[in-house]
C-alpha positions in Angstrom: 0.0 0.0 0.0 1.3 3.8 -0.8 3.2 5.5 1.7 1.8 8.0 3.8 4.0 11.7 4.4 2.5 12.1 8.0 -0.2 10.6 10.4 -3.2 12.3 9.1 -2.5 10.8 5.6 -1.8 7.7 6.7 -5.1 7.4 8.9 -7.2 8.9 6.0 -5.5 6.3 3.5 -6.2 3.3 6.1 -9.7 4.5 6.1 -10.7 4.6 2.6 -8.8 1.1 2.2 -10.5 -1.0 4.7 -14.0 0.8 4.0 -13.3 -0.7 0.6 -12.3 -4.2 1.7 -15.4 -4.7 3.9 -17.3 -3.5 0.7 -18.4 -0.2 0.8 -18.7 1.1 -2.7 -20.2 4.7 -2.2 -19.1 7.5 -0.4 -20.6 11.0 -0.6 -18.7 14.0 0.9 -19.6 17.8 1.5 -16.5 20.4 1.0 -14.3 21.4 3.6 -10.7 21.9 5.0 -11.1 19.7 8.1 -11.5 16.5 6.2 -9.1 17.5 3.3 -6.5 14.6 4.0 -9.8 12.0 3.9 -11.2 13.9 0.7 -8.4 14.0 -1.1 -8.1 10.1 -0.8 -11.8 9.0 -1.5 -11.2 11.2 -4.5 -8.4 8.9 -5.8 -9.1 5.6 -4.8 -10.9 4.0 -7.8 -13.2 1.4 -5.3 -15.3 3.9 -4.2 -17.4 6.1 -6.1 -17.5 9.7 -4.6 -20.4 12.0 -4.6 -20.5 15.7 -3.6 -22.9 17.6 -2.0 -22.6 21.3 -0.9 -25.4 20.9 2.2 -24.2 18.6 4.1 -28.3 17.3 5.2 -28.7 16.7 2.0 -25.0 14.9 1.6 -26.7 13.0 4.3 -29.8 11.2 2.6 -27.9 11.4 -0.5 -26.1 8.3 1.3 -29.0 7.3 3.0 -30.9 7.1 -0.3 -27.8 5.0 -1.8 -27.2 2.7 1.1 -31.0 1.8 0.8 -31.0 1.2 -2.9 -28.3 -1.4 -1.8 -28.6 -2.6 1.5 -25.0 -1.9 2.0 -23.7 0.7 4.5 -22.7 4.0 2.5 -20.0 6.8 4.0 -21.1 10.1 4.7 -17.7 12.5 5.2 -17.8 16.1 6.4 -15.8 18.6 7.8 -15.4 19.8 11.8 -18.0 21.6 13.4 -21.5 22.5 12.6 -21.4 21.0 9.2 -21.8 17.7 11.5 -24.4 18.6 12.7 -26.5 18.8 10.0 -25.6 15.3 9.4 -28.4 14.7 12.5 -31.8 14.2 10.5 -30.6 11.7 8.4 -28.8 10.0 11.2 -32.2 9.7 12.8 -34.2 8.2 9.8 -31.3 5.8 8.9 -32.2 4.7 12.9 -35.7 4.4 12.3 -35.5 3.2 9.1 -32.6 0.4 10.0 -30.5 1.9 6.8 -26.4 1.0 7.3 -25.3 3.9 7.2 -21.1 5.2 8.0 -20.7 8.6 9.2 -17.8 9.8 9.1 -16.9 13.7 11.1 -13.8 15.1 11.1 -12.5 17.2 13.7 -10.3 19.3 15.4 -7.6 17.7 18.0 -8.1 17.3 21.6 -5.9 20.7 22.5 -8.1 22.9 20.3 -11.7 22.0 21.7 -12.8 24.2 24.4 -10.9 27.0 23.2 -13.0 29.3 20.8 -11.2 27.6 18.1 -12.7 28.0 14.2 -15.5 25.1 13.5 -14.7 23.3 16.9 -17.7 21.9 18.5 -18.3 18.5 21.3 -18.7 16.1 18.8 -18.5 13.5 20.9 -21.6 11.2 21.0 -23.2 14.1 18.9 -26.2 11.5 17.7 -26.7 10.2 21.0 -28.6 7.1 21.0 -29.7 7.2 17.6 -26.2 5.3 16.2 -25.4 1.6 16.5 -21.9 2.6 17.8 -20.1 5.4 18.2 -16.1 5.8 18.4 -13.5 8.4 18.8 -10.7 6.9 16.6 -8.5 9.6 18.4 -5.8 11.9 17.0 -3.7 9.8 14.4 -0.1 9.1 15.4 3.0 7.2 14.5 3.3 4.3 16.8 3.4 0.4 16.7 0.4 -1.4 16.4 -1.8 1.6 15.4 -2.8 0.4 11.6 -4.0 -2.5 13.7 -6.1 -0.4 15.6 -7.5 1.6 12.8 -8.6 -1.6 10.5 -10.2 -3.1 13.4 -12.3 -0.5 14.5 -13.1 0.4 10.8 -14.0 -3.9 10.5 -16.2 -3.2 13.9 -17.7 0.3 12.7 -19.1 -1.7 9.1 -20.3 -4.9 10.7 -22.2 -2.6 13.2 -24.3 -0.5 10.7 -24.7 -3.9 9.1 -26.5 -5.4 12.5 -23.9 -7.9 13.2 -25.5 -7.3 16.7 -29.0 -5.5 16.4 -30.9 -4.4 13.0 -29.0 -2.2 10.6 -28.1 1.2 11.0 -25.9 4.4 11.2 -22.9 4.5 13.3 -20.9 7.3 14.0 -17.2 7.9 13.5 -15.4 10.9 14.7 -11.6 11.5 12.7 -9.9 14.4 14.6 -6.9 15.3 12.3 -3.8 17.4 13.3 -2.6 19.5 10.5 -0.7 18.9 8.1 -4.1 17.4 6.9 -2.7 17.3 3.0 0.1 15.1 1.5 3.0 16.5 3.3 5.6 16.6 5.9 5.5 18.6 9.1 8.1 20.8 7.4 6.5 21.2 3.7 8.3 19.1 1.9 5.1 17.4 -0.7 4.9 13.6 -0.4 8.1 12.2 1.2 7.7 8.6 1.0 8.1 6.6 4.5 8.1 9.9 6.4 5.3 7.8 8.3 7.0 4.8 9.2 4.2 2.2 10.2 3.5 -0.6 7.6 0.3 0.8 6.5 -1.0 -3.0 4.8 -4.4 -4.4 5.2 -5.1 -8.2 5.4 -3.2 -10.7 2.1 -5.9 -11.2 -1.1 -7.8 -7.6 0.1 -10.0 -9.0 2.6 -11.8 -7.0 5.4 -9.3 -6.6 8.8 -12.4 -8.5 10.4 -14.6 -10.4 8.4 -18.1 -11.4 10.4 -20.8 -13.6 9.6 -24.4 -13.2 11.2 -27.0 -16.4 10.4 -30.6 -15.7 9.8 -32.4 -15.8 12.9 -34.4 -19.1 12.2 -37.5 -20.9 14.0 -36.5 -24.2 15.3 -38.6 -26.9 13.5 -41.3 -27.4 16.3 -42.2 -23.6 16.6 -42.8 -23.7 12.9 -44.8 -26.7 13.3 -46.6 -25.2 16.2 -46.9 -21.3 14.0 -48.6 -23.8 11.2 -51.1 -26.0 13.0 -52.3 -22.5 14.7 -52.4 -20.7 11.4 -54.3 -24.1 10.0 -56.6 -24.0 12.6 -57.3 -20.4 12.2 -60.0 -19.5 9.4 -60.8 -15.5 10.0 -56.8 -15.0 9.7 -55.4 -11.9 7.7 -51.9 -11.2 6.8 -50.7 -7.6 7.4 -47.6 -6.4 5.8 -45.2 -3.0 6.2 -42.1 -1.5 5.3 -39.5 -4.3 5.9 -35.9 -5.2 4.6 -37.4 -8.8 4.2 -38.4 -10.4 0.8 -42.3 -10.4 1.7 -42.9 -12.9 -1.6 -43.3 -16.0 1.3 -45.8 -14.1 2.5 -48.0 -14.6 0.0 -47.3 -18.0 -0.5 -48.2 -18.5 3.5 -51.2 -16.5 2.9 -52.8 -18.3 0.0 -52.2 -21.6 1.5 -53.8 -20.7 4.2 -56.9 -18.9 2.3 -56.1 -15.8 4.4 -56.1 -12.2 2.6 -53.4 -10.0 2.9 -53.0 -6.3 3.8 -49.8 -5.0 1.7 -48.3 -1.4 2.4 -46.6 -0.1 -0.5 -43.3 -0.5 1.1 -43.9 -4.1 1.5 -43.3 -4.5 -2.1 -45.5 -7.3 -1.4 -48.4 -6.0 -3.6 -47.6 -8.4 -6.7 -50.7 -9.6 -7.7 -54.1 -10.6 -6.5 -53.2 -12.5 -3.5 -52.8 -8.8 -2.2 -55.3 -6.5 -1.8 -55.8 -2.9 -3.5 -58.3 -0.9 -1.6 -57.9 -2.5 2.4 -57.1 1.3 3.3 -61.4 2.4 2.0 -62.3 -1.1 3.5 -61.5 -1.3 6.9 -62.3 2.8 7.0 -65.7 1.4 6.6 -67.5 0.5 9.9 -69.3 -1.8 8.8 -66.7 -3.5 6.8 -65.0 -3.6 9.4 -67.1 -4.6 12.0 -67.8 -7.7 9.9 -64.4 -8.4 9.1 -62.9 -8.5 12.3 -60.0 -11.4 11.9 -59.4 -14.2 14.9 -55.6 -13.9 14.2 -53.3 -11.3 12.3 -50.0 -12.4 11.0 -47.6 -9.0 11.0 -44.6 -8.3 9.0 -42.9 -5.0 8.9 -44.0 -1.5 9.9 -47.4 -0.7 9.1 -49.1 2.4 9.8 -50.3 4.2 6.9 -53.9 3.6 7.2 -56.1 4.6 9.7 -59.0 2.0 9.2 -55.9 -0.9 9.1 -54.8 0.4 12.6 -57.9 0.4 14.0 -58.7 -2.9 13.1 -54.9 -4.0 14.3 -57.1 -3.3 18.0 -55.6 -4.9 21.2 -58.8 -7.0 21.1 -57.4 -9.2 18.1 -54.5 -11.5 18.2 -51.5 -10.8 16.2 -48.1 -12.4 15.8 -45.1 -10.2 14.6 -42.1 -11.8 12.9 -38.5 -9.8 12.5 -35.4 -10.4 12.1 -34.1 -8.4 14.7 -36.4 -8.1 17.3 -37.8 -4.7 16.8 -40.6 -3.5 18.5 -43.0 -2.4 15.9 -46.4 -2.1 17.8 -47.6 1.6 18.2 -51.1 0.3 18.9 -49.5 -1.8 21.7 -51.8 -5.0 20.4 -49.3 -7.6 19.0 -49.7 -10.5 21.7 -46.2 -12.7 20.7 -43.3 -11.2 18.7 -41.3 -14.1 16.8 -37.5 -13.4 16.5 -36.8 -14.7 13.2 -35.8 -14.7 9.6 -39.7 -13.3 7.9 -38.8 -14.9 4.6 -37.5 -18.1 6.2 -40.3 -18.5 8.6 -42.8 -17.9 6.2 -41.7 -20.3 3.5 -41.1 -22.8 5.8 -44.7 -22.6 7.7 -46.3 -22.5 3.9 -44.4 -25.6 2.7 -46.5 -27.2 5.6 -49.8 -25.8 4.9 -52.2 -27.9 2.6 -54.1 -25.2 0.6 -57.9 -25.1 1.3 -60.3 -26.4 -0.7 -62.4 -23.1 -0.5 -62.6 -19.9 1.9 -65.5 -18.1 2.3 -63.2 -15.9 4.6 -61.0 -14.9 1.8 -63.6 -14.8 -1.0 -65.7 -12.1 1.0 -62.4 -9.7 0.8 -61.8 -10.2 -2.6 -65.2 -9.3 -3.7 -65.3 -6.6 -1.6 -62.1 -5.4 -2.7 -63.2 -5.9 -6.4 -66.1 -4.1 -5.9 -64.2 -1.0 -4.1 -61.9 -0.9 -7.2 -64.7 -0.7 -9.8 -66.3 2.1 -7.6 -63.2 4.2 -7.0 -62.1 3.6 -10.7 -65.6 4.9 -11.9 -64.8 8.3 -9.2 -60.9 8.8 -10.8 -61.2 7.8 -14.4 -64.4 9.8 -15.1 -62.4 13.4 -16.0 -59.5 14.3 -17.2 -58.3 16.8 -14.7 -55.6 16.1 -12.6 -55.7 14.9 -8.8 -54.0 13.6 -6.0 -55.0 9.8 -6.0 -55.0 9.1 -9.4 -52.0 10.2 -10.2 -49.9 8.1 -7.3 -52.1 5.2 -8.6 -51.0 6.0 -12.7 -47.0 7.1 -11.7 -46.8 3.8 -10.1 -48.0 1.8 -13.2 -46.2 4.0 -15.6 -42.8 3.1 -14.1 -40.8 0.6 -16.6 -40.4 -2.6 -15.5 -37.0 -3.1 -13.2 -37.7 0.7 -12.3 -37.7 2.0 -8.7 -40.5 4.3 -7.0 -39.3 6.4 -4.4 -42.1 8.1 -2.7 -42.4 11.1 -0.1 -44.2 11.0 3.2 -47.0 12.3 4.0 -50.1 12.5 1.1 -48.5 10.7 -1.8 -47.2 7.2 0.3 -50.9 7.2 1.6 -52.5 7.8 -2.1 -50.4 5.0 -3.1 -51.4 3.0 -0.5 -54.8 3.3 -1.2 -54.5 3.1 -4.9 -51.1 1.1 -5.8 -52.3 -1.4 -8.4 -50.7 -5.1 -7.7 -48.1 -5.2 -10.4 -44.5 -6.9 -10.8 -41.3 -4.8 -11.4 -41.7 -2.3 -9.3 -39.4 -1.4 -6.3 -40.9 0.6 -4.1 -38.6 3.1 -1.0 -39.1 5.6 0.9 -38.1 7.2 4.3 -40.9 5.8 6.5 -38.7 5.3 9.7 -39.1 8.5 11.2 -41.3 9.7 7.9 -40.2 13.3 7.7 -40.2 15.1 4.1 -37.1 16.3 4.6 -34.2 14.7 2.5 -36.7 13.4 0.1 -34.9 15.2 -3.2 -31.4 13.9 -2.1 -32.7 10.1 -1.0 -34.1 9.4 -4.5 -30.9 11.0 -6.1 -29.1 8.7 -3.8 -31.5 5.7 -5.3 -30.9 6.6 -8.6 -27.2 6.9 -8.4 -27.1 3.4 -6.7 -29.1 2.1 -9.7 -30.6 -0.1 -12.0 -32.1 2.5 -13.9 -35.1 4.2 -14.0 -35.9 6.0 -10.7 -38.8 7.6 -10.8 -39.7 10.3 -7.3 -43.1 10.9 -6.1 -43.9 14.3 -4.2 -45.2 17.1 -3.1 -44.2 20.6 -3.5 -43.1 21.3 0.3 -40.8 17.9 0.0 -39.2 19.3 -3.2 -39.0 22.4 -1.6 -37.7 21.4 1.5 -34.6 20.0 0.2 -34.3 21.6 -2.8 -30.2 22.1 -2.2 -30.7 18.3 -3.1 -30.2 19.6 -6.7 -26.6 20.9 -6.1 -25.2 17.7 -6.4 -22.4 17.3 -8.2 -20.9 16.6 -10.6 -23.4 13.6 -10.3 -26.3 15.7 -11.7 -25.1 15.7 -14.8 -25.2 12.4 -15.1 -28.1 10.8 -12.9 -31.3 9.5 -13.8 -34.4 10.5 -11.8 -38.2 11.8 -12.6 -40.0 13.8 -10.2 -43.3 14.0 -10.4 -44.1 16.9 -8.1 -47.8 17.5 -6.8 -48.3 20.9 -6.2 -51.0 22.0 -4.5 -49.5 25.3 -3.2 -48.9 23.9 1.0 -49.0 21.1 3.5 -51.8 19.2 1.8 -51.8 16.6 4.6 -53.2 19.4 6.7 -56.8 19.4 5.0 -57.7 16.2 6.8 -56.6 17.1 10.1 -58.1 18.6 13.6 -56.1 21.5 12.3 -58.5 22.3 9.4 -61.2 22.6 11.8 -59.8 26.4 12.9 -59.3 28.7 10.0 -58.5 31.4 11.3 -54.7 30.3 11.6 -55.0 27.6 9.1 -53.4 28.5 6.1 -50.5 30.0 7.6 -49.7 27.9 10.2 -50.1 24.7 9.0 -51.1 24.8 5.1 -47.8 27.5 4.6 -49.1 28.3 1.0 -45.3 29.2 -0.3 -46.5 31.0 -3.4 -43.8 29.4 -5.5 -43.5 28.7 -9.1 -41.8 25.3 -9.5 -40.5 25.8 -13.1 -38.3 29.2 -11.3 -36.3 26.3 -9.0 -36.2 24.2 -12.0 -34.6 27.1 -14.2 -32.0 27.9 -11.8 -31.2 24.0 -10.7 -30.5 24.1 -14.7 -33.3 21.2 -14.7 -36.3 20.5 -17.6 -39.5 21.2 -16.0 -43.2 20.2 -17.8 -46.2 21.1 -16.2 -49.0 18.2 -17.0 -52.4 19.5 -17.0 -54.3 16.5 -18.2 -54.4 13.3 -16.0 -54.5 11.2 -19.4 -51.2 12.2 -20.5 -49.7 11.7 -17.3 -48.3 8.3 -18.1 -47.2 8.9 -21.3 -45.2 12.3 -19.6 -43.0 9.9 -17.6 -42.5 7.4 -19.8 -41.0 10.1 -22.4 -39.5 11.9 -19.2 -37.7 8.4 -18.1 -37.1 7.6 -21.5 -35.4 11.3 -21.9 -32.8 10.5 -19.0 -31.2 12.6 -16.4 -33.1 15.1 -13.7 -35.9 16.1 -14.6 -39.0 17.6 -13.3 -43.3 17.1 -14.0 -45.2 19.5 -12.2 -48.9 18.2 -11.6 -51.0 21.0 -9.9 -54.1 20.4 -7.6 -56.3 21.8 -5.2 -56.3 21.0 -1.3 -60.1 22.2 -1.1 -61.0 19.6 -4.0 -58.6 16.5 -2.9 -60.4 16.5 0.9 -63.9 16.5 -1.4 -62.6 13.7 -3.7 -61.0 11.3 -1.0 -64.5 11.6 0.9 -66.4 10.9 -2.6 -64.1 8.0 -3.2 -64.4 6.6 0.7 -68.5 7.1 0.3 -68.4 5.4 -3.0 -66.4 2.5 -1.0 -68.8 2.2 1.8 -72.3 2.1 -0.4 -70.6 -1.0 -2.3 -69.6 -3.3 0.5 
């Protein structure tokens, strides 16, 4: 391995390397002098692609968005002070949202904290509780045995944010670098070989310092028994699945066998076909429905939470199992009865395999037609103008995404329009930052998806999201060669707002919660140098992002609406819903 001139070269060279051998492959790095001797590496080593950011929250979900395109942990580099902590929002949904994510500060040394020194700040344990792990790698010196100590805390730092011990998630790495902090010696000279005089090698054949191996958490063979023969005994049973890092196809499988229907969030990526229902969000919001449907057991998978009428259903009063991976205590409505601590995909193919499928259910039948039914009605409410709204066009982005494309979709209205009008279909990845499910970081997660690839990537949301990160757009030089649609609803606020309490006192309304921003979205698309198309017919929406995706790099389709109209139309569609079933 090349030489390093002094100790803060030598650590930022050790860095990049083992990162590298334990296989990260993306890095993304704001500007600043700090973390110059790190920068300059990542920027030369050609097993790690680096991407630039000038915010550094938007550096951060542009790593989030990459590291959960991937499912590998992604390195997020900034500079000393409060440039870190910026790094804090994204730190908190990669938590939530059990994305491996590295993070990487750079500081000042121990002798200039505490001193009124330029961008020095306690960055010690900066995220608190919301890392895996945090470490203080410590000032770098020359001294036996310290390459040694770097590697293995760098092996231990990647296996944590992998969940070598608990789920995935970000850990947190703070680099304190004496100067010089570029390729020289202490007196100038530029890039005296052996002037740092520690053997600065990795492990023979480019392996990891620590390699580690975690098995899927498995059932033993008489809990799965025992799981089946209670699911096989179980007629009223209903299978509800969330946002999870599991394959959720076993699911199905399990579900069919055992003539159960199942509840599939879009973040599932479990809606595949008709095994999984479309409209369970009008359904259960039906009191009647719902009354009638009440299930004897509930069979959970992943964080749910999307749909009111679901949740209240999910009631303490009904039994439910939850499977995960990792333990995790996904129960808001404090109802699940037994958590299973094992591999979902595992568990569930196994349990199916013993499962002989029913020879009818009158059970699963009666959610089918119902759901059938609630399609043709809310079909009849969507497809019977041309104007553009809210629902419809979540339900047409989502089909009009090629096959092998992802879907990256904002919090708030458009994740809950898809949920209650996502289509099954195949070939369709569907993300989105539901751990904590804040907006912000929306524009730089789905430019971190799309530079992770396959291609296409197609983004779904609404004008504050866009706004709200809008520095998203200044990556670079990536922009000019990423891939990404955004289809931006713009109603002109918080549209979220309009079914709230909130709208009940409209006296402060507007501005306090709706925050009409007055905005023209083709102005930010001018000066982010980006194509902007404003679609004013809901027919030609899926033709505009075909020819959009088709058309390559960033670019942006503006599809206005009213918030007055969309809280009219959701109740039409719900009424519409409730006088069919």
């Amino acid at each position: 391995m090349t030489a390093a001139p002094n100790p803060s070269s030598a650590l930022a060279l050790v860095v990049a390397d083992e990162l590298a051998r334990c296989g990260v492959t993306d890095a993304v790095l704001s500007p600043g002098s700090r973390s110059t001797a790190l920068a300059l590496v990542l920027a030369e080593d050609p097993r790690l692609r680096l991407h630039v950011q000038l915010d550094e929250r938007s550096a951060g979900f542009v790593a989030v968005g990459l590291a959960r395109a991937t499912g590998r942990p992604a390195a997020v580099v900034t500079t000393s002070g409060s440039a870190t902590a910026n790094l804090h929002p994204a730190v908190v949904e990669a938590d939530h949202g059990r994305v491996p994510l590295l993070v990487l500060t750079t500081d000042r040394p121990p002798e200039l904290r505490h001193t009124a020194s330029n961008q020095t700040i306690d960055q010690l344990r900066l995220y608190g509780t919301a890392v895996r792990w945090f470490c203080e790698l410590g000032v770098p010196e020359d001294r036996p045995g310290v390459v040694a100590y770097w590697r293995s805390t760098l092996s231990r730092a990647y296996a944590e944010a992998t969940g070598i011990r608990d789920a995935p998630g970000p850990v947190h790495c703070n680099l304190a670098f004496r100067e010089p902090t570029v390729p020289e010696t202490d007196d100038g000279r530029s890039r005296v070989e052996h002037a740092f005089r520690q053997d600065l090698a990795g492990r023979p054949g480019g392996d990891a310092w620590v390699t580690t191996t975690r098995p899927p958490a498995q059932l033993a063979p008489e809990h799965v028994a025992a799981l089946a023969e209670r699911i096989a005994g179980t007629e009223r049973g209903l299978v509800v699945l969330g946002d999870s890092p599991a394959e959720l196809a076993p699911a199905l499988d399990l579900a069919e066998r055992a003539g159960w229907p199942v509840v599939a969030e879009p973040l599932s990526n479990a809606r595949l076909d008709e095994r999984a229902l479309t409209h369970a969000a009008q359904l259960t919001a039906v009191p009647t429905f719902a009354a009638r449907h009440r299930p004897d057991l509930v069979l959970r998978i992943g964080r749910t939470g999307l749909s009111r009428g679901v949740a209240r259903l999910l009631g303490p009063d009904v039994p439910q199992l939850l499977i995960d991976a990792s333990g995790a205590w996904l129960d808001p409505e404090r109802a699940v009865a037994e958590l299973l601590v094992a591999d979902p995909s595992r568990t569930c193919a196994a349990v199916a395999t013993t499962l002989a499928a029913p020879a009818g259910s009158a059970w699963l039948d009666a959610w089918r037609t119902a759901d059938r039914a609630a399609a043709g009605a809310v079909a009849g409410i969507l497809d019977a103008g041309d104007a553009p709204t809210e629902p419809r066009t979540a339900r047409d982005v989502a089909a009009a995404v090629p096959d092998g494309g992802t879907l990256v979709v904002a919090s708030s209205m458009p994740i809950r329009d898809l949920d209650g009008h996502l289509r099954p279909r195949r070939g369709l990845r569907i993300l989105g930052n539901r751990g904590a499910s804040g907006i912000d970081g929306f524009v730089s997660t789905a430019l971190g998806v799309a530079l992770a690839g396959p291609p296409p990537t197609v983004a779904l949301c609404g004008d504050l999201s866009l706004l709200h990160d809008a520095n998203g757009f200044l990556l670079a030089p990536d922009a000019a060669s990423v891939d990404c649609t955004f289809v931006v609803v713009d109603n002109d606020g918080g549209g979220i707002f309009s079914f709230l309490p909130q709208a009940r006192y409209p006296a402060s309304f507007e501005r306090v919660f709706a925050t009409p921003h007055g905005r023209d979205l083709a102005d930010l698309a001018r000066f982010s140098r980006l194509p902007h198309e404003r679609v004013t017919s809901a027919d030609a929406l899926p033709d505009a992002v075909r020819a959009s995706v088709a058309a390559g790099g960033i670019r942006i389709l503006e599809v206005r609406t009213d918030r007055e109209a969309n809280v009219l139309l959701h109740q039409r569609i719900q009424d519409a819903v409730a006088a069919v079933v």
